[in-house]
C-alpha positions in Angstrom: 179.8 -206.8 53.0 176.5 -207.9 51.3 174.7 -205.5 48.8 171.2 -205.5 47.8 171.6 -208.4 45.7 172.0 -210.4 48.4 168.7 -209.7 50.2 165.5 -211.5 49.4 163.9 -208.2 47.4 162.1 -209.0 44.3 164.5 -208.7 41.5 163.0 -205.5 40.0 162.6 -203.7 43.2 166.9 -204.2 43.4 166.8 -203.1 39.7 165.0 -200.0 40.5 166.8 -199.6 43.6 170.0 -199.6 42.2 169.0 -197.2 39.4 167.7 -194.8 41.4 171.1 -194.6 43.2 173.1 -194.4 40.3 171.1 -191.4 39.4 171.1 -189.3 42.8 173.5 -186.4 42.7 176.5 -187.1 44.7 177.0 -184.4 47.8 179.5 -181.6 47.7 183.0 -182.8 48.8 183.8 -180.8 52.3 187.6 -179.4 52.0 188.4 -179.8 55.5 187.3 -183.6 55.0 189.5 -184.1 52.5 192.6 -182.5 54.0 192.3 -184.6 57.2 192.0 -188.0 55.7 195.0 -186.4 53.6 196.4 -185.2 57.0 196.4 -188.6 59.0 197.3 -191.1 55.8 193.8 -192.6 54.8 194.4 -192.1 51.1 192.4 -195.2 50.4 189.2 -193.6 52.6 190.2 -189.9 51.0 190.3 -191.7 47.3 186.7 -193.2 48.3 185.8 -189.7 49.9 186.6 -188.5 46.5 184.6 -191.1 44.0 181.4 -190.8 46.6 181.5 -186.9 46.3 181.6 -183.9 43.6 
């Protein structure tokens, strides 16, 4: 998978970019989410799940 360092954007516009997403709140984790990734064995996706989400 590429990121934005791989695209052809100015330098500072991927700085700024990438700032801006560090800063964002991350989104409310859902419950139900969580118990059916738990549920079917997708630990990996429900460990991601958990790092992308408060």
């Amino acid at each position: 998978m590429l990121g934005l360092a791989a695209t052809d954007m100015p330098e500072n516009a991927v700085t700024a970019i990438a700032h801006s997403l560090a800063t964002e709140r991350l989104p409310p984790a859902e419950p139900l989410v969580e118990v059916l990734f738990d549920t079917v064995g997708q630990h990996e996706l429900l460990a991601l799940y958990r790092r992308t989400h408060r």
